[in-house]
C-alpha positions, 0 to 999 in steps of 0.5 A: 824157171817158171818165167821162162816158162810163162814167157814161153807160153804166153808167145805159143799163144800169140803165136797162134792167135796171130796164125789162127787171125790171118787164116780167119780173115777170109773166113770172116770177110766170106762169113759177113758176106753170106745174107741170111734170108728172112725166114727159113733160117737153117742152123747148118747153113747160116747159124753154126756157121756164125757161131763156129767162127765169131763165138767158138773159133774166138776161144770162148763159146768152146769146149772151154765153155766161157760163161759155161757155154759151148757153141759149137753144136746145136746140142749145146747151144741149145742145151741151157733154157737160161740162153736159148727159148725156141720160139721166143727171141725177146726171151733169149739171153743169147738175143739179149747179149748180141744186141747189146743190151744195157745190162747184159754183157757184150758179146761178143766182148770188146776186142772180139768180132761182132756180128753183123746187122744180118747176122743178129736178126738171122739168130733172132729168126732162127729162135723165132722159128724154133731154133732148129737142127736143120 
């Protein structure tokens, strides 16, 4: 019974993960079309985004909270001093892991989609200016 019941649930998640895959692939195609300017770099409008549909939407940075952080509000992206330091990128451990920096962990992790060139220097901008909720 209880592999049944494993085997049941292992293809309800396949299944949606595979639905949630394709409902996602314009999103993401949309997402990594978006160019986020230099500076001025609004949270509502350029980095919620990214972090709804690479970090959260992936299962992880939600309110299951992998790695016992959420992304899903600014809220709680910023809640944790230990990711985020308004006004200090080099300092962010958020920074670090999206660049891939040796010694840090991927993230997002292998098999995940990552962000783009301009999507890493606009959370790189946006801590720059304060990492606000605007």
């Amino acid at each position: 019974m209880k592999i049944l019941l494993s085997i049941i649930l292992i293809s309800l998640f396949t299944s949606i993960a595979v639905l949630s895959g394709c409902k996602d692939s314009i999103i993401v195609q949309d997402l990594d079309n978006v160019v986020i300017p230099d500076s001025s770099v609004s949270y509502s409008k350029y980095i919620q985004p990214v972090f709804s549909v690479k970090c959260a939407n992936a299962g992880c940075h939600d309110e299951y909270r992998a790695g016992d952080l959420s992304l899903l509000t600014w809220a709680e992206a910023t809640s944790s001093t230990r990711i985020i330091f308004p006004y200090d990128p080099d300092q962010s451990v958020l920074v670090w892991t999206i660049e891939l920096r040796s010694g840090f962990p991927v993230m997002p992790p292998v098999g995940f989609l990552y962000l783009t060139p301009n999507q890493i220097e606009g959370v790189r901008t946006w801590i720059k200016e304060g990492a606000l909720n605007n």
